[in-house]
C-alpha positions as CSV (number, residue, x, y, z in Angstrom):
1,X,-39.7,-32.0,-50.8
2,X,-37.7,-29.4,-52.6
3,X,-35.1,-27.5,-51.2
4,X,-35.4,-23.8,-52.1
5,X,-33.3,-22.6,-54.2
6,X,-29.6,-21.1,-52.4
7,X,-31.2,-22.3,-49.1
8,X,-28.4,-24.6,-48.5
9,X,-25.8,-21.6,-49.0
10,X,-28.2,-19.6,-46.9
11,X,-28.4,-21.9,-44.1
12,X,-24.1,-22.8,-44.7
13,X,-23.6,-19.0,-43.9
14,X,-25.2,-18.5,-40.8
15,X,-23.5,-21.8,-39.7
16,X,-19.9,-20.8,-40.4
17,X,-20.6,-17.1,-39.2
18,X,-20.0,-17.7,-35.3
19,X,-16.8,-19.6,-36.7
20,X,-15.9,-16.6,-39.0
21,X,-16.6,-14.2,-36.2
22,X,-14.3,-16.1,-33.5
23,X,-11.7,-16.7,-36.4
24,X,-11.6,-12.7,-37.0
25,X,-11.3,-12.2,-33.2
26,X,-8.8,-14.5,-32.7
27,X,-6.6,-13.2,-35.3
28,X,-7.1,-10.0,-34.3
29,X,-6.3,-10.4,-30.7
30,X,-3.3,-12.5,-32.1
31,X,-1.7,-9.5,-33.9
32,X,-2.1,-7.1,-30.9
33,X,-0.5,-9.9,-28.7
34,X,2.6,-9.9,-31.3
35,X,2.6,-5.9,-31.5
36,X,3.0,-6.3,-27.8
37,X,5.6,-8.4,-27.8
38,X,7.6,-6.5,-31.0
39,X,7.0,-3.1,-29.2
40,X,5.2,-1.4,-31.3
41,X,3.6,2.2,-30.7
42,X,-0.2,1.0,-30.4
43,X,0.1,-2.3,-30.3
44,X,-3.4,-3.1,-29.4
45,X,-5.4,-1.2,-32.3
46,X,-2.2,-1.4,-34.9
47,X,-1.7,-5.2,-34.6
48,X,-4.9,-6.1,-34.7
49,X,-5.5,-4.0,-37.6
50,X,-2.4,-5.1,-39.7
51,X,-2.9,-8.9,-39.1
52,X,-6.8,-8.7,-39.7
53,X,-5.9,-6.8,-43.2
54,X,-2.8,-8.8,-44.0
55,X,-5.4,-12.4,-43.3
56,X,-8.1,-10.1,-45.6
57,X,-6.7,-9.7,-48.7
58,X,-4.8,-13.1,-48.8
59,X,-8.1,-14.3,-49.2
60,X,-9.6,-15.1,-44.9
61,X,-13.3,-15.3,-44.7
62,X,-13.4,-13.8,-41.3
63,X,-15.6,-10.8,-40.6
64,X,-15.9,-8.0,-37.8
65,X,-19.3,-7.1,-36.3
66,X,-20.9,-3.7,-36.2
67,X,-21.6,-4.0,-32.8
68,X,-17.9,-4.8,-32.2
69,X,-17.2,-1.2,-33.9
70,X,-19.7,0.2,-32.0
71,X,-18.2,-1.0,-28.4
72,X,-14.8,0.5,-29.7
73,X,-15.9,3.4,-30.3
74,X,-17.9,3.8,-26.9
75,X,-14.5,3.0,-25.3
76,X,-12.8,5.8,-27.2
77,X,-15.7,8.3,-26.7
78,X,-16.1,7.5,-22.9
79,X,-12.6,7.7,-22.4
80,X,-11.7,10.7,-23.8
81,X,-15.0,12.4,-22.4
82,X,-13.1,11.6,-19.0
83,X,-9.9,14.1,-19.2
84,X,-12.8,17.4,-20.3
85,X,-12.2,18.5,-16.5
86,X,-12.6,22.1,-16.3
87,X,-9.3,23.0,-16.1
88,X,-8.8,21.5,-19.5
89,X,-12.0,22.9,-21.2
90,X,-10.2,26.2,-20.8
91,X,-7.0,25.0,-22.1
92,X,-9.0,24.3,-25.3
93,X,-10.5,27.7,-25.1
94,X,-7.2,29.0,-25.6
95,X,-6.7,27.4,-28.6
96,X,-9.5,28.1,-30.4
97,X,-7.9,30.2,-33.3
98,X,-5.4,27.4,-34.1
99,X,-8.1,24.9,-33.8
100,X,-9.9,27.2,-36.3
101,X,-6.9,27.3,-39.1
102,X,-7.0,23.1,-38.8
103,X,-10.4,23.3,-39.6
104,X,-9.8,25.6,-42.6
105,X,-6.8,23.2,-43.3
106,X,-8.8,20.2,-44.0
107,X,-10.9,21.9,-46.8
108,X,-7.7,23.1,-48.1
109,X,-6.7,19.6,-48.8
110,X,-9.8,18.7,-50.1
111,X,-8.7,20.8,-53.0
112,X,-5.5,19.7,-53.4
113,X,-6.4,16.2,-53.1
114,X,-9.9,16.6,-55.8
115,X,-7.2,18.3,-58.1
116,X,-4.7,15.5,-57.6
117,X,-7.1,12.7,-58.3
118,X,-8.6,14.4,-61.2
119,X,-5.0,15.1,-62.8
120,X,-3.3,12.1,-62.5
121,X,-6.0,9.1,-61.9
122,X,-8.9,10.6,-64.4
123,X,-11.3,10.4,-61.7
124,X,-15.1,12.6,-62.2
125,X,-14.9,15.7,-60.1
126,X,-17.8,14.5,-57.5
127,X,-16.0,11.7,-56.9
128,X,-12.4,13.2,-56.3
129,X,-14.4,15.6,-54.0
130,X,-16.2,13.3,-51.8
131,X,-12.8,11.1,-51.6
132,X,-10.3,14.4,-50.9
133,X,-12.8,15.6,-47.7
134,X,-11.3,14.6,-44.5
135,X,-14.5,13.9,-42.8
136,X,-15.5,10.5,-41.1
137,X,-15.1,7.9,-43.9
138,X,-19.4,7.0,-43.8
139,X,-20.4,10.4,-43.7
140,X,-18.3,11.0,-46.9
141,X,-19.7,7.7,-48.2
142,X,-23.4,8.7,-48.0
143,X,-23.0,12.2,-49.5
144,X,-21.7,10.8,-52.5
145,X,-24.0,8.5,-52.7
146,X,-26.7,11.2,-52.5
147,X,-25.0,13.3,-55.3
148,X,-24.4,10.2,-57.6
149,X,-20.6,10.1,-56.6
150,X,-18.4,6.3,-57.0
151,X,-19.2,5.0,-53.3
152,X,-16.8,2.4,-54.0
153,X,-14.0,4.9,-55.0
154,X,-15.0,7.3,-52.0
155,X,-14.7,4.5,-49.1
156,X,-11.8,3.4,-50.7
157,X,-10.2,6.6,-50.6
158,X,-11.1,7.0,-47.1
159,X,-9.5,3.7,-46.3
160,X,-6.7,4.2,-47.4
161,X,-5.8,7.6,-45.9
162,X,-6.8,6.2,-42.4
163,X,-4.8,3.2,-43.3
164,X,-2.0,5.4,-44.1
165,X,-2.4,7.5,-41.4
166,X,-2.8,5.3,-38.6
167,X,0.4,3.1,-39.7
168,X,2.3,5.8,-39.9
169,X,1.8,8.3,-37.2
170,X,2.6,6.6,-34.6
171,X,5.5,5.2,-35.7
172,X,7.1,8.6,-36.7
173,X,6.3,10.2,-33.0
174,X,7.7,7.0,-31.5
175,X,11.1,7.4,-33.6
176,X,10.4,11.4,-32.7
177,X,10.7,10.3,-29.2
178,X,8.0,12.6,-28.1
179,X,5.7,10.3,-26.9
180,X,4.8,11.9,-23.1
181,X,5.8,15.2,-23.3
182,X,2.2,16.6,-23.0
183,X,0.2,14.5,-20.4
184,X,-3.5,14.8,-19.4
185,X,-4.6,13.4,-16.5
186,X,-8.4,12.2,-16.8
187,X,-10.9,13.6,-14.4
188,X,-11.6,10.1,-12.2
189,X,-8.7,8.0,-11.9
190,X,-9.8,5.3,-9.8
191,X,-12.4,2.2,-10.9
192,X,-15.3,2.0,-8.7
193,X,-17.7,-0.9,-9.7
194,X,-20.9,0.4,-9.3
195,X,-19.8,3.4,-10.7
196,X,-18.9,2.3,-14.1
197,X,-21.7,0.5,-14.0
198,X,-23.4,4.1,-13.7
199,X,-21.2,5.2,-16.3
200,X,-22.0,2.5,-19.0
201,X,-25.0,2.9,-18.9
202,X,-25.8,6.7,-18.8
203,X,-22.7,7.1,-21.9
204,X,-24.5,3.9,-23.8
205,X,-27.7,6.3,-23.6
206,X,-25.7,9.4,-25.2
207,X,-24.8,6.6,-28.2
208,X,-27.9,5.6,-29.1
209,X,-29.6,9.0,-28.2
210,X,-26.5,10.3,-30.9
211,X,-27.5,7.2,-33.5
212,X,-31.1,7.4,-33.4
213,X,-30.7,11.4,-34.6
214,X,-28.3,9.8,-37.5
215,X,-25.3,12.3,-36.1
216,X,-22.0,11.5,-37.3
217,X,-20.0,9.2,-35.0
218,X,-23.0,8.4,-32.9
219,X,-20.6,5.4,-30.8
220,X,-17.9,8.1,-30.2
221,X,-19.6,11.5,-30.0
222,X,-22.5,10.3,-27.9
223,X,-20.6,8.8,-24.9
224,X,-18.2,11.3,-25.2
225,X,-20.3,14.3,-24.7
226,X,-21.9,12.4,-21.4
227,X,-18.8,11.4,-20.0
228,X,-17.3,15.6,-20.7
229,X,-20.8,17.1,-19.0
230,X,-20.1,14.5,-16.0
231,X,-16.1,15.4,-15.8
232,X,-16.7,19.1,-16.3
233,X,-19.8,19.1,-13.6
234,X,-16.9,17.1,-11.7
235,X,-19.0,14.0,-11.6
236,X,-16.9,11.2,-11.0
237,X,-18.2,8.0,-11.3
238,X,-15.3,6.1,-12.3
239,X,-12.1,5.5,-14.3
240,X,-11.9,3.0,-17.2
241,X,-10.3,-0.3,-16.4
242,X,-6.9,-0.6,-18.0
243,X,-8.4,-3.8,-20.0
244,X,-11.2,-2.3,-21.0
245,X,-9.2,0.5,-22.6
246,X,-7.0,-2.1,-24.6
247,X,-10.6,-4.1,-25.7
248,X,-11.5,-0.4,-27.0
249,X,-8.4,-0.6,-29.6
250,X,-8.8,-3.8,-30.2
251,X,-11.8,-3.7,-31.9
252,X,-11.5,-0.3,-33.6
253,X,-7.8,-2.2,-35.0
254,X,-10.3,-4.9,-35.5
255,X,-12.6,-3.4,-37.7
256,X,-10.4,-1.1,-40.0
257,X,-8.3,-4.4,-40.8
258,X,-11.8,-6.1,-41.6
259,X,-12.6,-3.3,-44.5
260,X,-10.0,-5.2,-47.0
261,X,-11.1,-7.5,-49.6
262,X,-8.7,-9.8,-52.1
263,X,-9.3,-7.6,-54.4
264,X,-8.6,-4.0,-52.6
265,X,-5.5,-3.8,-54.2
266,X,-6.0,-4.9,-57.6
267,X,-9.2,-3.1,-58.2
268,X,-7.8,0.2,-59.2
269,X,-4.2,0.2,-58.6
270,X,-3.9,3.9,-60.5
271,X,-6.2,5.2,-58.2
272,X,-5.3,4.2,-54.7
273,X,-1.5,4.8,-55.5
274,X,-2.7,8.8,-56.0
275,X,-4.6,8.5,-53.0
276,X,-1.5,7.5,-51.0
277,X,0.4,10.4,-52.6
278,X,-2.2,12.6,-51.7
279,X,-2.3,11.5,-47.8
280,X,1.6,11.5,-47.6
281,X,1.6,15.3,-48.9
282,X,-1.7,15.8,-46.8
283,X,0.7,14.2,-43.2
284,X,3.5,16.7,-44.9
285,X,1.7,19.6,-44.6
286,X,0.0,18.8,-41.1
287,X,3.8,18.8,-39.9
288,X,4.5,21.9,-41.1
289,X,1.7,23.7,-40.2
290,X,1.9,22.1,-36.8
291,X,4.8,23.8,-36.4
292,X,3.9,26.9,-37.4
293,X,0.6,27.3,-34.9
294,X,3.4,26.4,-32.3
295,X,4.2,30.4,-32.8
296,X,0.4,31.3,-31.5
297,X,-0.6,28.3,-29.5
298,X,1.1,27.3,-26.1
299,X,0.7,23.8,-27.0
300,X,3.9,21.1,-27.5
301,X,4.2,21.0,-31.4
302,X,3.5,17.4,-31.6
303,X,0.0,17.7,-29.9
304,X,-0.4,20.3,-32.9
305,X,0.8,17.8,-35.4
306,X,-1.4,15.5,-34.3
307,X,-4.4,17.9,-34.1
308,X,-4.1,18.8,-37.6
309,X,-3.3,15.5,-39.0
310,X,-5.6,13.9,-41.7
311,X,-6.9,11.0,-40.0
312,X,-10.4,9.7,-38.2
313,X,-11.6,11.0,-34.7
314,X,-11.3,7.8,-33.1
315,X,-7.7,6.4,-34.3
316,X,-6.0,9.7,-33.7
317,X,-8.0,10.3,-30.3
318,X,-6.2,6.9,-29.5
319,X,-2.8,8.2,-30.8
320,X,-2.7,10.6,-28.5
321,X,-3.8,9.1,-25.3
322,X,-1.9,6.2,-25.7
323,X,1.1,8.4,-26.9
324,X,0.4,10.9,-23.6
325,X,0.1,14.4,-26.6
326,X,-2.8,16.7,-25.0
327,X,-5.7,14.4,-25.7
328,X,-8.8,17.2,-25.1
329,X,-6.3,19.2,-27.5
330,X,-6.5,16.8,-30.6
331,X,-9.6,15.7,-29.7
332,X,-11.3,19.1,-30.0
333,X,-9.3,19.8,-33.2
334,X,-10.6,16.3,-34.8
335,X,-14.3,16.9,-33.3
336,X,-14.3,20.4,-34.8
337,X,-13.1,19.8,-37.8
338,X,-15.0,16.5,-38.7
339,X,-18.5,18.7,-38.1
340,X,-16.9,21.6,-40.3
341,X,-16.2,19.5,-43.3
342,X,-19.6,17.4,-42.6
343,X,-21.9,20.5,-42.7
344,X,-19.3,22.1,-45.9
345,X,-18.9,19.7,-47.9
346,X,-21.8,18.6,-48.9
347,X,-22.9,22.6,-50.1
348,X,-19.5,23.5,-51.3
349,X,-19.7,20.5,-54.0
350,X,-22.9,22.4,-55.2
351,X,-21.2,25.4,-55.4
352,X,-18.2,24.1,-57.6
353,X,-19.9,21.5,-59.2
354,X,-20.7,23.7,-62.8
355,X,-17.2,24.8,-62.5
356,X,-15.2,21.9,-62.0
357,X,-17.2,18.9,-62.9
C-alpha cells in the first residue's frame, strides 16, 4: 500500500501541533511571569508578547490559536463594557467634540503616513493607503485585498505600528508617572459565581451575534456592548475575577507575539524602517494634540494622549485600565474612531485613487 503523497508531513503536523500549542503557551506565560518579576508596565500582555516574538523570529515553531485571540478579546470587551455605568456614559457625552477631532486625527495621518511610504520606501499608493489607516489591522487587511492592495505589506505595516505602540506607550506613561491619576471604577465590583456564569454566556452571545454579521472586532465589540447595556441598565451580574483579567492579556500578548516570522525583519527592511518612522511621528503628534484638547475637554491629559494614540482597540483599552487613565474615555475614542476610518477608508481610496495612484 502506498502512502499518499505529503501524508506523512500531513499526519507529522497535526501530531506536533498540541506540542506547538503548549510550547507557545508556555513561553508566553513564561515572559509575563518575567515581566512580573522585572516590573514592567503590563506585564501580562507585554511579556508575553515580547518573549513569543523574540522565540518567533529566532526561528520557534510555536503557534497561537484563534480561539485563544478570540477569549482575549472577550476579556477586554466584557471588561471594559463593565465601567459604562451611567454616570460615565455622560462623562463621554461631554467629550464628544474632542472625541470627534481624534477621529479626524487618524485620517490625517493616514495622509501623512501614505505620503511617507510613497516618498521614501517606493511603495504603490493603494498600498501606502491601506497600511497608513489606523483602523483594526484585519479590517485594513481585507480592503486591500479587495482593491488589489500588497496584503503582505498592509499587515505588516499594521504590525508594526501596534508593535510599536504597545512597547512603547506604556513604558513612557510609567516613566511619566501618571499611571492612576484618572481612575474608573467598574459598575459591579464583586464576583458572584452564578453570575458570571450569566455574564459569559449572554456577552459570548453578543460575540458571535457581532461575528456572524462580519463586524469589525466581533470578540471585543460584541461582549462589550452586552456588558455596557447591562451596566448602564445597572444590571450587575458580576465583576471579573482578577485571574481572568490577567488570562485576557495574556493571550492578546500571546497572539501579537505569534504574528512574527524569521523572516519579518529581513523581508523588506526599507519598508518597515519607514513604517516605524511614521508611527513614532504618528505617537508624536497624539502627544501634542492630547495636550491641546486638554484646553476643551475636562479630561487628565494623559487619558487624551492615550485616546488619540495610534494603536488597536484592545491593547490600548488594556493600557488604560491597567494604567487606571479614564478607560470609557479611551475606549470611546478607540471605538469611534476604528468605525470612522473602517466606513472612510475604503471610499476615500476611490476618491484619490486617479489622483495619487
Amino acid at each position: 500500500m502506498r502512502e499518499r503523497p505529503g501524508g506523512f508531513l500531513m499526519s507529522s503536523g497535526y501530531q506536533l501541533m498540541p506540542l506547538r500549542l503548549v510550547s507557545g503557551f508556555l513561553i508566553a506565560l513564561a515572559g509575563a511571569l518575567l515581566a512580573v518579576w522585572l516590573h514592567m508596565p503590563l506585564p501580562w500582555m507585554l511579556g508575553a508578547l515580547m518573549l513569543t516574538a523574540a522565540t518567533r523570529i529566532g526561528g520557534a515553531g510555536t503557534f497561537c490559536p484563534r480561539p485563544a485571540r478570540n477569549m482575549g478579546q472577550w476579556v477586554i470587551g466584557t471588561s471594559l463594557g463593565l465601567y459604562f455605568t451611567p454616570l460615565m456614559v455622560g462623562h463621554i457625552g461631554a467629550n464628544i467634540g474632542p472625541i470627534v477631532v481624534g477621529m479626524v486625527f487618524a485620517i490625517v495621518l493616514a495622509f501623512i503616513g501614505t505620503a511617507m511610504l510613497q516618498r521614501f520606501a517606493r511603495v504603490d499608493f493603494k498600498t501606502a493607503w491601506f497600511s497608513s489607516a489606523i483602523g483594526g489591522a484585519s479590517e485594513m487587511a481585507n480592503l486591500a485585498e479587495r482593491h488589489g492592495a500588497r496584503i503582505d505589506r498592509v499587515a505588516t505595516a499594521h504590525s508594526v505600528r501596534v508593535l510599536l505602540v504597545v512597547v512603547i506607550v506604556p513604558f513612557v506613561f510609567q516613566w511619566w508617572g501618571v499611571a492612576g491619576i484618572d481612575p474608573t471604577v467598574p459598575g459591579p465590583r464583586a464576583v458572584d459565581a452564578l453570575g458570571f456564569v450569566g455574564l459569559i454566556a449572554l456577552t459570548s452571545v453578543g460575540g458571535f451575534i457581532f461575528q456572524r454579521l462580519n463586524l469589525p472586532n466581533p470578540w471585543v465589540l460584541g461582549p462589550m456592548l452586552v456588558a455596557m447595556i447591562l451596566t448602564c441598565s445597572e444590571i450587575e451580574l458580576s465583576a471579573l475575577p482578577d485571574a481572568v483579567s490577567k488570562a485576557g492579556q495574556l493571550f492578546i500578548g500571546w497572539s501579537l507575539g505569534d504574528r512574527y516570522r524569521p523572516d519579518f525583519f529581513r523581508a523588506a527592511p526599507r519598508y518597515i524602517a519607514v513604517v516605524a518612522a511614521y508611527t513614532l511621528i504618528a505617537l508624536a503628534l497624539a502627544f501634542g494634540l492630547g495636550n491641546a484638547l486638554a484646553y476643551w475637554s475636562a479630561a487628565p491629559v494623559p487619558t487624551l494622549i492615550l485616546g488619540t494614540t495610534p494603536g488597536g482597540i484592545a491593547e490600548m483599552a488594556i493600557t488604560a485600565k491597567v494604567l487606571q487613565l479614564g478607560v470609557p474615555v479611551v475606549t470611546a475614542f478607540h471605538v469611534m474612531r476604528m468605525v470612522f476610518v473602517v466606513l472612510l477608508t475604503g471610499p476615500l481610496y476611490k476618491l484619490l485613487a486617479r489622483r495619487f495612484a
